[in-house]
C-alpha positions as CSV (number, residue, x, y, z in Angstrom):
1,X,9.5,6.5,-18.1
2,X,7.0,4.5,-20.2
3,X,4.8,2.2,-17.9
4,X,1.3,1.0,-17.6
5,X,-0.6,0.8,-14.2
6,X,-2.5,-2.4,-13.6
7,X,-3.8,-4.8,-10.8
8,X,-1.3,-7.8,-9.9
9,X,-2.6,-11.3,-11.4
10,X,-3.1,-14.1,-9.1
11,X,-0.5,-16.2,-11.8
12,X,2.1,-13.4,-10.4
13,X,3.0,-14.6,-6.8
14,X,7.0,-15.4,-7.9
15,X,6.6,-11.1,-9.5
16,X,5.0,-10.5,-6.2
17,X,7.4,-12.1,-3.7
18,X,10.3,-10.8,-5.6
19,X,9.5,-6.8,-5.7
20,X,8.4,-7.7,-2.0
21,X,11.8,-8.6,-0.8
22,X,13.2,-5.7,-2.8
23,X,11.3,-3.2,-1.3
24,X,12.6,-5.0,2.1
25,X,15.7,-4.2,1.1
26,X,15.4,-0.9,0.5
27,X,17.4,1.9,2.9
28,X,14.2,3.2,3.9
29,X,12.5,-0.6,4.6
30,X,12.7,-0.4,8.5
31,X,10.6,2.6,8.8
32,X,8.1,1.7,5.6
33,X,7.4,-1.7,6.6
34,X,6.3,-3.7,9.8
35,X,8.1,-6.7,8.1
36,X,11.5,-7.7,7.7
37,X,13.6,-9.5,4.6
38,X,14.7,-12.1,6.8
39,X,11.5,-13.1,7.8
40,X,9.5,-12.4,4.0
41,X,12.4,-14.5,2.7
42,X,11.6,-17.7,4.5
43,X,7.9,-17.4,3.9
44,X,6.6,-20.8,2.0
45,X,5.7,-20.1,-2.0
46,X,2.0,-21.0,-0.4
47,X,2.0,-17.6,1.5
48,X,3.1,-15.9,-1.8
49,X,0.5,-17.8,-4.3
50,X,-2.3,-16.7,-1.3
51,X,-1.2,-13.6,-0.8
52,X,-1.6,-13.0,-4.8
53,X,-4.6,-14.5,-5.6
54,X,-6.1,-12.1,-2.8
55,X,-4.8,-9.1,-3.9
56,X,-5.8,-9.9,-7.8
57,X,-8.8,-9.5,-9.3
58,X,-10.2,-13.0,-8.9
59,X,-9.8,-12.3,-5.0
60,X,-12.6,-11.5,-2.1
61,X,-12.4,-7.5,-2.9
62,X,-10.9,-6.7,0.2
63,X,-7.6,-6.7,-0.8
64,X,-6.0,-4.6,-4.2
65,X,-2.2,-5.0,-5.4
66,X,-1.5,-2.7,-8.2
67,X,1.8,-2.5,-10.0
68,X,3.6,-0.2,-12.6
69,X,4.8,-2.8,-15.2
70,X,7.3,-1.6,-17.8
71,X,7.1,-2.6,-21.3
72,X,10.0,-5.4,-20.9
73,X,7.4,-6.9,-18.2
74,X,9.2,-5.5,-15.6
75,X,7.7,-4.0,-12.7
76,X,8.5,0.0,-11.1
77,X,6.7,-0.2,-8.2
78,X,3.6,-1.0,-6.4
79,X,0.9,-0.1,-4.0
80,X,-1.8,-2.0,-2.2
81,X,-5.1,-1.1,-0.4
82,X,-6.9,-2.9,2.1
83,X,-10.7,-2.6,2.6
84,X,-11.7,-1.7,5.9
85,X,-15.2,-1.7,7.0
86,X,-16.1,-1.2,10.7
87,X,-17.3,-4.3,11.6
88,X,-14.0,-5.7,10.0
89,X,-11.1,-7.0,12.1
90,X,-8.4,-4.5,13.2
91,X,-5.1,-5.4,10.8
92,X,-3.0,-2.4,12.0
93,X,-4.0,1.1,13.6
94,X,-7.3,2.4,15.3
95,X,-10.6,0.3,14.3
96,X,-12.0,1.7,11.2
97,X,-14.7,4.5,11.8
98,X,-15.9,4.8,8.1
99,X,-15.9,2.9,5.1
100,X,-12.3,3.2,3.9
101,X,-9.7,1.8,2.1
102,X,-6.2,1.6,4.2
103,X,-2.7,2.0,1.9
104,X,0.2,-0.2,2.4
105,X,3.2,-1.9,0.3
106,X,3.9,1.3,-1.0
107,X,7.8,0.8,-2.8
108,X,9.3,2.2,-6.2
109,X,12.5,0.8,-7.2
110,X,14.9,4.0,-7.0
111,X,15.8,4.0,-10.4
112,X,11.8,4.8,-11.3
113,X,11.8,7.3,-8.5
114,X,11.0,10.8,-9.5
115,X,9.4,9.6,-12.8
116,X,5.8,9.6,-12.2
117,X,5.4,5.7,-11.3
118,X,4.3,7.0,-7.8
119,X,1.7,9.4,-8.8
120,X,0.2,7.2,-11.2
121,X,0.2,4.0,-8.4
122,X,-1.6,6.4,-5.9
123,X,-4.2,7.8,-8.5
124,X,-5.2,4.3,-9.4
125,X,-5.1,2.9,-5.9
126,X,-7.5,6.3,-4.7
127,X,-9.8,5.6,-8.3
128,X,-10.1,2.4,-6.9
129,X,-11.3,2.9,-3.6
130,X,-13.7,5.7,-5.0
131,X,-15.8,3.1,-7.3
132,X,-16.5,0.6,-3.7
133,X,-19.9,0.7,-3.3
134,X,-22.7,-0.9,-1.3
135,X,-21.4,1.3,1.4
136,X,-19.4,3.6,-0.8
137,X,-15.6,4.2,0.8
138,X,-15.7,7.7,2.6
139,X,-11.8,8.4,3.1
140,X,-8.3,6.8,2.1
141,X,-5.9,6.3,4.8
142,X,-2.4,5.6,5.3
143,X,0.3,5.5,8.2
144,X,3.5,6.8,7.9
145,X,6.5,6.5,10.6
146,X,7.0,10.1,12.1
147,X,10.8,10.1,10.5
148,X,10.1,9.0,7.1
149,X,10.0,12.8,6.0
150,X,10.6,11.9,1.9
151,X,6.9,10.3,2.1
152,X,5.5,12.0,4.7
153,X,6.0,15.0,1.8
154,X,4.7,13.0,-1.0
155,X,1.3,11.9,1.3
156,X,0.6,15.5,1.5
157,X,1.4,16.8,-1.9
158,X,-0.6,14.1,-3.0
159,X,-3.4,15.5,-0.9
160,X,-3.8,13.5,2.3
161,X,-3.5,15.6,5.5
162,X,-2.9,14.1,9.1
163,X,-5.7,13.3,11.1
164,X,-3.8,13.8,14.8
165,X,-3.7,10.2,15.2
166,X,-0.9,8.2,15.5
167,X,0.0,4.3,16.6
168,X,2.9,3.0,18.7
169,X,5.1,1.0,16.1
170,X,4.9,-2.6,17.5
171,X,8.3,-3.5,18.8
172,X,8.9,0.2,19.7
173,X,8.0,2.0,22.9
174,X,8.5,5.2,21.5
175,X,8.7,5.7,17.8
176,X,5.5,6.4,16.0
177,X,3.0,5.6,12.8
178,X,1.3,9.1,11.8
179,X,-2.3,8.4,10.2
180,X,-3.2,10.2,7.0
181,X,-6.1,10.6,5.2
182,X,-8.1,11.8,2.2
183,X,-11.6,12.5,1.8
184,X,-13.9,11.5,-0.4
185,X,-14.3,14.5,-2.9
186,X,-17.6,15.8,-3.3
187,X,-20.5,14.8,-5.5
């Protein structure tokens, strides 16, 4: 599959909200997302056009979309990472401990699935986090939902390992978000 990987322009909010409510779609949505299509769906363009511009490269920095565009324009997939510092605010999971960028959004469209499009979303989501500085990120982290197996196996062929932590999922009283992470390499 023939695709480049690049960071989401704030112009892109209509691309945005529509591989959004795809991946809300998906079989698999329910345990990938803390979001629903029914409520993404009624969400004002404002929330799209906001959500966008943060994520782009003309946002704050604390926030990275990036998507796997094909050569018709169309897009494969897409990941985001959130910067988490730990003075920041708590968005989902334990208080970070470290420096760190957090994945979320993660969804390729099936019929990119087993092409590539997710390793090459992940290495440039990771490269990313590596180059924040001024502190410099120490880990990646991500949560999965204990009976997602499919990614739960991609996570750690990818390299993240579970920490032993793990998060109610709100709404549930007994189904669970694993957390993953992966190091910083070495110097």
């Amino acid at each position: 599959m023939d695709y480049s990987i690049r960071t989401i322009r704030a112009d892109e909010w209509e691309r945005g909200r529509e591989i959004r409510l795809a991946a809300l779609q998906d079989a698999v949505a329910h345990l990938a997302f803390l979001d629903t299509y029914e409520v993404a769906v009624e969400r004002p363009d404002t929330f799209w056009q906001e959500r966008a511009e943060g994520a782009s490269e003309s946002g704050d920095g604390s926030v990275r979309q990036f998507v796997a565009e094909l050569p018709d324009g169309s897009w494969a997939g897409t990941i985001t990472l959130l910067v988490e510092r730990p003075s920041d605010e708590v968005r989902f999971g334990d208080a970070a401990k470290v420096e760190q960028t957090h994945i979320v959004g993660v969804y390729v469209r099936p019929e990119a699935r087993g092409t590539g499009v997710i390793d090459a979303l992940f290495r440039a989501g990771v490269e990313w986090s590596w180059t924040l500085s001024e502190p410099a990120v120490e880990r990646v982290r991500l949560y999965v939902h204990e009976e997602n197996a499919r990614a739960g196996a991609f996570y750690r062929r990818y390299g993240f390992v579970a920490t032993g932590e793990s998060v109610l999922v709100p709404g549930s009283e007994t189904a669970r978000e694993l957390e993953y992470e992966l190091a910083r390499p070495a110097a």
